[in-house]
N, C-alpha and C positions, 0 to 999 in steps of 0.2 A: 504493500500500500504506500509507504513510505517512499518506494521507489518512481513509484506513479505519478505522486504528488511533483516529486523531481522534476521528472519529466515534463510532467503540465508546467510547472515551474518554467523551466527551461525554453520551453515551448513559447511561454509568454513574453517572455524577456527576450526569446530574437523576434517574436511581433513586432515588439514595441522599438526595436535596434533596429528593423526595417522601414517601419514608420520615421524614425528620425533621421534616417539618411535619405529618406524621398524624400520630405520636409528640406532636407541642406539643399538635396537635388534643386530640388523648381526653388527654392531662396537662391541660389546660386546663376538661374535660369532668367529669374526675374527680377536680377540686380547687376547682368554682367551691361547692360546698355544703363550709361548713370546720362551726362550731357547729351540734349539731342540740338540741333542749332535754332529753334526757335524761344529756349527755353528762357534767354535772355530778354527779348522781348517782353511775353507775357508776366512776368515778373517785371519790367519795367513801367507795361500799361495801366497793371494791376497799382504799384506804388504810386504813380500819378493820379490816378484816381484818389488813392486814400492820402495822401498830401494838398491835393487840389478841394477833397472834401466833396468834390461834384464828378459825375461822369462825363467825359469828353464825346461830343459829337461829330466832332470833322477830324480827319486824320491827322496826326499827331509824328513828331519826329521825322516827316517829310517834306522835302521843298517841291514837290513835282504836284502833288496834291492838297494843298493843306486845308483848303475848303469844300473837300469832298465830304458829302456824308459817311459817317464810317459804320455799318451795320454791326455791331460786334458780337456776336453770338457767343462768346465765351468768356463775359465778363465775370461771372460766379469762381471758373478755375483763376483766374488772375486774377481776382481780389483773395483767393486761398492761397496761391504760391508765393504773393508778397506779402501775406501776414508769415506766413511760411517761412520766408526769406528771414522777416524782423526777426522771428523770433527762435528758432530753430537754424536759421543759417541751410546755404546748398546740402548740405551733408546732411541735416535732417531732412530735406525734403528727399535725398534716395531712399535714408528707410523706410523713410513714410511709405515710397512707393513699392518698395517691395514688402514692408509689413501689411500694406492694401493689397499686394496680390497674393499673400499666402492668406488672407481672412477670406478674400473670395474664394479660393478653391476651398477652405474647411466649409465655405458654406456649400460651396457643393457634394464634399465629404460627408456631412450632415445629412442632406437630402437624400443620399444614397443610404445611407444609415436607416432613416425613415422607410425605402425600401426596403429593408429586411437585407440588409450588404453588410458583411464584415469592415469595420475599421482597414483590415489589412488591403483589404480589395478593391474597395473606395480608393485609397490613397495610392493604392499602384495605376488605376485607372486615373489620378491625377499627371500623370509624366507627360506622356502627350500632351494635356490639356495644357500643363506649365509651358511645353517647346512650343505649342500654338500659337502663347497668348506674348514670346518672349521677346520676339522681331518688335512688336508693337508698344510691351508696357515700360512706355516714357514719359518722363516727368511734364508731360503732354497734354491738353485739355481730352483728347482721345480717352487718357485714365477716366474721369471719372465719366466718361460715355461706359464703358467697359465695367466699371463699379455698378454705376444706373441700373446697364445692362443685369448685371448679377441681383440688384433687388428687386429687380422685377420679374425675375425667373425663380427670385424665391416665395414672393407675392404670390407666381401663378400656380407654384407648385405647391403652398399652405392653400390655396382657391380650392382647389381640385384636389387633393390630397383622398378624398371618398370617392371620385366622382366615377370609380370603378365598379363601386359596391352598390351605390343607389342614386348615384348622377344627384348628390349633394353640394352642393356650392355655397363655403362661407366667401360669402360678397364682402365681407371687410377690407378681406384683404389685397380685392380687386380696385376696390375701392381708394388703398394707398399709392396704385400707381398715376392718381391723378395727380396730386401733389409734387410727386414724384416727378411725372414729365413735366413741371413747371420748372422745378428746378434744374432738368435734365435742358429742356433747351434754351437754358441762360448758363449755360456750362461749354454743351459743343453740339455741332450739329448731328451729332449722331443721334440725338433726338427723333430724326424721322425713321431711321432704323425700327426704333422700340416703338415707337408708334406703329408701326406698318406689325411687326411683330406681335404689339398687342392686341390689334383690331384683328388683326389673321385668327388668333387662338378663342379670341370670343365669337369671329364668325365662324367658324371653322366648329365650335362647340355646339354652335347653334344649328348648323347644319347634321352634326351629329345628332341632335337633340327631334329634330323633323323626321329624320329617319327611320330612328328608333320610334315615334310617333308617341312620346312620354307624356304622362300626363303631367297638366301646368307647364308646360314645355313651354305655351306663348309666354307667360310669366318670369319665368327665366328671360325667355328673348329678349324682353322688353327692358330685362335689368340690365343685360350684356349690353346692347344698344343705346342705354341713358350713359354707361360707365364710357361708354369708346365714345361718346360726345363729348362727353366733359373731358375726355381724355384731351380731344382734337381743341375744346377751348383754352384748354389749361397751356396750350401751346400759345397763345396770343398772349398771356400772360410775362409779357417784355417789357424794355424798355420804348420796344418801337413798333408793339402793337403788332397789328397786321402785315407789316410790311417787312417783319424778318420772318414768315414762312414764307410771303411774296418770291422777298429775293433769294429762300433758298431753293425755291422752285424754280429759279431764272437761272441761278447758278447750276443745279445739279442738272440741268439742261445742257451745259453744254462740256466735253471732255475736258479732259486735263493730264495730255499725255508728256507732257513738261515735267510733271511729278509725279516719282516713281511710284509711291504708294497708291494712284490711284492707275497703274498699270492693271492688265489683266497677271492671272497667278500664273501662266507660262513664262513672263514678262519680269516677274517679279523674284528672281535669282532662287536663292536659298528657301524663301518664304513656299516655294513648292512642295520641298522636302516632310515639313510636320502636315500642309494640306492633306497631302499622297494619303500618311499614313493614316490620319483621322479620315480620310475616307473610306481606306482598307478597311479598317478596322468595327468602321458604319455599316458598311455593304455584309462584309464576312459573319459579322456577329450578330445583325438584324437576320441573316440567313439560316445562321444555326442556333441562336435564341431560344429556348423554351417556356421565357418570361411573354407574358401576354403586350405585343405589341399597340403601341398607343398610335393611330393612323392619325391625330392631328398632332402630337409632339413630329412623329416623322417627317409632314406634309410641312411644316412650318422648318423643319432642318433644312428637308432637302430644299426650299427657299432658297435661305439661307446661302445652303452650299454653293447654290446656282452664281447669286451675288456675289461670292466671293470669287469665283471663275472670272468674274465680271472685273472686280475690284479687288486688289489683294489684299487693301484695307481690313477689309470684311473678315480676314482669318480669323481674330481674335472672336469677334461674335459667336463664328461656328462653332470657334475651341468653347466658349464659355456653354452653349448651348448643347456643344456634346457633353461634355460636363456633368448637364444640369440630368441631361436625359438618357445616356447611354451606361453611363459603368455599370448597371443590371444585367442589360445585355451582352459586356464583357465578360461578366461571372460566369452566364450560361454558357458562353462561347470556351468558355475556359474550362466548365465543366465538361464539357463533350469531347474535348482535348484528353480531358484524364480519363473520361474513360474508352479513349480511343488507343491512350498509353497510361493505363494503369499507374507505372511506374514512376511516373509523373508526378502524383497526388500521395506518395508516402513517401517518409524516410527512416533511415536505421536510430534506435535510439543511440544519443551519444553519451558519452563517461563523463565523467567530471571535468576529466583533462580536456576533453575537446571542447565540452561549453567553455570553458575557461582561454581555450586559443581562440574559439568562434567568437567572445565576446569581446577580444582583446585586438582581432582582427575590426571588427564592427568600431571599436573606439578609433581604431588608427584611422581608419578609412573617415570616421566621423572629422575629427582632427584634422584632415586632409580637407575636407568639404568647408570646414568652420574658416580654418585658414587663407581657402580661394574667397571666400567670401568677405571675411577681413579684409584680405588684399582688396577686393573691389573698393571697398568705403574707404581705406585710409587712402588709396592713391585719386581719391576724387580731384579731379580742378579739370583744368583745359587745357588741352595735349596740344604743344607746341607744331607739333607736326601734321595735326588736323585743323587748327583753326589759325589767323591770321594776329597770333599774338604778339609779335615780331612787329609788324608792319602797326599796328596800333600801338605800339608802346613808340615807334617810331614819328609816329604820327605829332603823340601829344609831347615826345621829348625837343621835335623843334617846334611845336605849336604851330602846328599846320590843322585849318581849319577848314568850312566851307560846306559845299555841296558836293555827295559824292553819290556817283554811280557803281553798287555795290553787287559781286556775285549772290546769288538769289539765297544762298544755305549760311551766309554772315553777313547779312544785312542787319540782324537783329540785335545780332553781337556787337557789330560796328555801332548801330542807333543809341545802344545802351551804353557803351564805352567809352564816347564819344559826346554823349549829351552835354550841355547844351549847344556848343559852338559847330557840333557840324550835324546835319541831316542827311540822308539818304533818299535815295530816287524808286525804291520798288523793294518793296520786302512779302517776309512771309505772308503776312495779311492779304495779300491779294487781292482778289476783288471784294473782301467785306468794303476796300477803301481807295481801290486802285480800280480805274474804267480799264475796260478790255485793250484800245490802243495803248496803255502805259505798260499795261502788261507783255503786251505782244511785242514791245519796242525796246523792253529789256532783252524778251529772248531772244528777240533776232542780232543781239551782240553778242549774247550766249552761244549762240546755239549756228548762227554765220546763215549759210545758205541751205543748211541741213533741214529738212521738213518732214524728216521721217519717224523726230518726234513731236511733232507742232501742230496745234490748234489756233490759229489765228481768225481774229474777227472780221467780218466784212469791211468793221469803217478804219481797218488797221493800214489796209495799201498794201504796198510791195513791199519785201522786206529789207529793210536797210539798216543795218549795223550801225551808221551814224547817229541815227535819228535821236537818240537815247541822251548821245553826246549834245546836242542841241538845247531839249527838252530843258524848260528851266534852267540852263547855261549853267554846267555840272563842273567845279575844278576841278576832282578828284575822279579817279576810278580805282577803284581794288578787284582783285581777279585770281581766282585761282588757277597757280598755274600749270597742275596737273587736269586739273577739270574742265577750264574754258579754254581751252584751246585757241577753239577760233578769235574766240576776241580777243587773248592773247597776241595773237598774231596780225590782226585787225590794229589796233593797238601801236606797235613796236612801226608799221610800217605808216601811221597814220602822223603827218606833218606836224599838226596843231595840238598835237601829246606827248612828253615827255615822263622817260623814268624818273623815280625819286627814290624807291626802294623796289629792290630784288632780294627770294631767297628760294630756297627749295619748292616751297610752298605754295607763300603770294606776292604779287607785284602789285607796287601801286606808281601809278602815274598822273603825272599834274598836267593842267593845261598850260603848254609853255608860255601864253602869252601871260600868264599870271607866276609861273616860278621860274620859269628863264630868263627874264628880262634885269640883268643888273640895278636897271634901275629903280626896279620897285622894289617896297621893304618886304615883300612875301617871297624875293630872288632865294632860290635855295642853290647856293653854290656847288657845284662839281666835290669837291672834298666833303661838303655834307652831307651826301649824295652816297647809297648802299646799295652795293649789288653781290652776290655770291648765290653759287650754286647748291651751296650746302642746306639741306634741310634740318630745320631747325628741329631742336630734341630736347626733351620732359616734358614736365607737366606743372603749370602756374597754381599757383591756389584761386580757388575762385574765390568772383567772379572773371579773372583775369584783365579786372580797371587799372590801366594807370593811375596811380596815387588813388586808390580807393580800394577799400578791400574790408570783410568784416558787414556785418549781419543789416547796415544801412547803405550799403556801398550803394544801392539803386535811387536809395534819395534823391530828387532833383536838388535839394540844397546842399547836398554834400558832395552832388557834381559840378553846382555852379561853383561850390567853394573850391574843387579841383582844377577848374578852368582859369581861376584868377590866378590861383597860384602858379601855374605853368604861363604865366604874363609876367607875372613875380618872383616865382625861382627857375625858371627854366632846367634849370642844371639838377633839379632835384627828380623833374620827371622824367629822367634820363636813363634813371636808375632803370635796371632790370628788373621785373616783379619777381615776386620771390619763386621757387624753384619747389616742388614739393618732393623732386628725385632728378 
């Protein structure tokens, strides 16, 4: 008896050591992406707002637009990442975000649970879901779409929770995803996603409900039908009323093959790899199943999957959505596996000595995991070799200001780094605050004569690479000079543009008739003047500001007071920002 108890013993304790090394897994999954290049930005809009006291209606930090309406559909996550920012610092907002994607999969852990699913089983059907969801979860207003997403899968899953046994519906909890999508689309626009998701699963019930001919069925219907109104009202609940579903029906009208993410999944590199297999895995296991399949959970996946065929965006949705609905169906599929190999589903009991290496194995391997992960969080800032650190510390070390025409992935970085004294010509924001010719006349400097990624608008013209240069009469340009190429080279061969800085990286060039000219005070002589091939190496602490640094660095008064003083000390913003390796 004694030895049995062991054993169960034993048994329990490499559960639980299995469990905690998936756990490091998808923590590890869902923390190796910390900076993504907008992040500066929305952290910047957000602190402007709360410095300003008021929310900003015309675009902001641009000279090419400045009295453009600006639609901003993600004003909720940017007033979160700059409270964020004050009070936690960059470093707390990654835990944040990877302690927000290990609570979303325990709640889908949970919900399987509620299935009648082993702890163990749940959380191995979490690996996938964790590599699904890992290309996407960025300190991003995308998160809390993808959060949203998760409580309203768990909304629909406490709704229906009976509706197998006697087609029972608590409507409470249907009822919180009204609330819900108010706050869902003053966050990001994935809002119309979970809309389209919600209204699917209450028509889609309703249709099941006609079928089966249940009584009180109308009754029901009527209730599902009032909740997806107020659903679709609760959406006008903005700062701008009707006219931000307006424009995001104007916007999602027309492609945006310019940005990868909104490529199709053949298109979209690596991100094919976790699709593939959560599909496999959909197909395979819905086929050998012996759990009773739910035809509108299904019908509402395969949606889904279709969209993400569409958009690669979309992966994360499907991950979360398999998630919510499939590790049942993994069990059975796994079932049928053991007993197609017996051998499979037992093992020898072990001695003492072997728990004792098995467990000692389980710590190393845990310590190995904890480690990677540490490494993530301590080496946070801004990798000298990815973003344009170099050339903006150069920037504000001779007080070179103005208007700059910026590559489209540090634009934001530039805006924020850079504020007050210089603006930018086209950033991430895009059309929430940028008309389609402004848009289009950035990438045709990006992108040269190449159309085989472009969407260009009717009132945009022919494409010309200059145009951009013109618009708002730009001194600056920054360029990456592995990525743009063409305009690189646009650039170097163009008369009325000069170098000012070269590095492995990026180039920036000024308009010569404003830094060539001896005689003007903005002349930047030949000797202070930087070019090398070498690309730049480590990693800055963030946010990567010249003379600003520390949990208020985005403050506008703490950047107007870094602007004086680079008029005042010059020599001090010269300095190199600090180095984190």
């Amino acid at each position: 008896m004694q030895g049995i108890q062991q054993q169960e013993g034993s048994q329990q304790w490499l559960s639980r050591g299995i469990v905690l090394l998936l756990t490091l897994v998808a923590a590890n999954l869902l923390a190796w992406r910390t900076i993504e290049p907008d992040l500066w930005g929305h952290i910047q809009y957000g602190e402007d707002w709360l410095s300003a006291g008021e929310m900003p209606r015309t675009a902001t930090h641009t000279y090419s637009t400045p009295d453009q309406p600006w639609v901003n559909h993600e004003n909720l996550f940017e007033l979160a990442v700059a409270l964020g920012q004050r009070t936690v610092g960059g470093l707390g907002l990654m835990i944040f975000k990877c302690v927000a994607g290990l609570w979303l999969l325990w709640g889908m852990v949970r919900t399987a649970q509620r299935r009648q699913l082993a702890t163990l089983t749940a959380v191995v059907a979490m690996v996938p879901v964790a590599w699904g969801l890992s290309e996407f979860w960025l300190a991003r207003p995308q998160l809390f779409s993808f959060l949203c997403c998760g409580l309203m899968f768990m909304a629909i899953e406490r709704a229906f929770r009976s509706w197998a046994e006697d087609r029972r519906v608590e409507f409470r909890w249907l009822w919180m995803c009204v609330p819900l999508m108010t706050v869902w689309t003053n966050s990001h626009g994935g809002f119309a996603a979970g809309l389209c998701v919600l209204i699917a699963v209450l028509g889609l019930r309703s249709i099941e409900l006609l079928l089966r001919r249940e009584t009180n069925c109308l009754k029901t219907i009527l209730h599902f039908s009032a909740i997806s109104i107020c659903a679709v009202g609760a959406v006008l609940i903005n700062p701008y009323g009707y006219e931000l579903p307006y424009w995001m029906i104007v916007s999602l009208s027309q492609p945006r093959p310019e940005v990868s993410e909104w490529a199709n999944i053949f298109d979209g590199g690596v991100t094919a790899v976790p699709f593939a297999v959560l599909s496999v895995l959909t197909l395979v296991s819905l086929q050998c199943t012996r759990r009773r399949r739910d035809w509108v959970e299904l019908t509402v996946l395969g949606l889904i999957a279709v969209q993400t065929l569409g958009h690669v965006r979309h992966l994360a949705f499907f991950a979360i959505a398999f998630g919510f609905w499939m590790p049942q169906h993994l069990e059975s599929l796994w079932q049928r596996v053991v007993e197609w190999r017996p051998t499979l589903g037992t093992h020898q009991e072990l001695s003492r000595k072997e728990i004792r290496w098995l467990v000692a194995e389980l710590g190393v391997v845990a310590t190995l995991l904890l480690g990677l992960l540490g490494y993530s969080f301590v080496n946070f800032g801004v990798d000298r070799s990815q973003y344009p650190v170099s050339a903006i510390q150069f920037l504000a070390g001779e007080n070179i200001n103005g208007r700059m025409v910026v590559t489209f992935d540090w634009a934001q970085y530039a805006l924020a780094a850079l504020a007050p004294t210089t603006t930018v010509g086209f950033d991430g924001r895009y059309d929430t605050c940028y008309p389609q010719p402004v848009v289009d006349m950035n990438f045709d400097l990006l992108f040269g004569s190449d159309l085989s990624r472009r969407h260009r608008g009717p009132a945009s013209g022919p494409v010309d690479s200059n145009r951009v240069l013109e618009f708002g009469n730009p001194n600056l340009v920054l360029m990456d000079r592995i990525a743009d190429t063409p305009a690189v080279k646009f650039l170097d061969q163009h008369k009325a543009w000069v170098r000012l800085y070269g590095d492995g990286r990026s180039i920036l060039w000024g308009r010569r008739s404003v830094f060539d000219d001896p005689q003007l005070p903005t002349y930047v002589p030949e000797w202070r003047r930087r070019a090398t091939d070498e690309m730049p190496a480590g990693i800055v602490a963030w946010p990567g500001f010249p003379g600003r640094s520390g949990r208020d660095a985005f403050a506008p008064a703490r950047a107007a007071e870094a602007a004086r003083q680079r008029v005042l000390h010059p020599t001090l913003t010269k300095r190199e920002p600090e180095l984190l390796n």
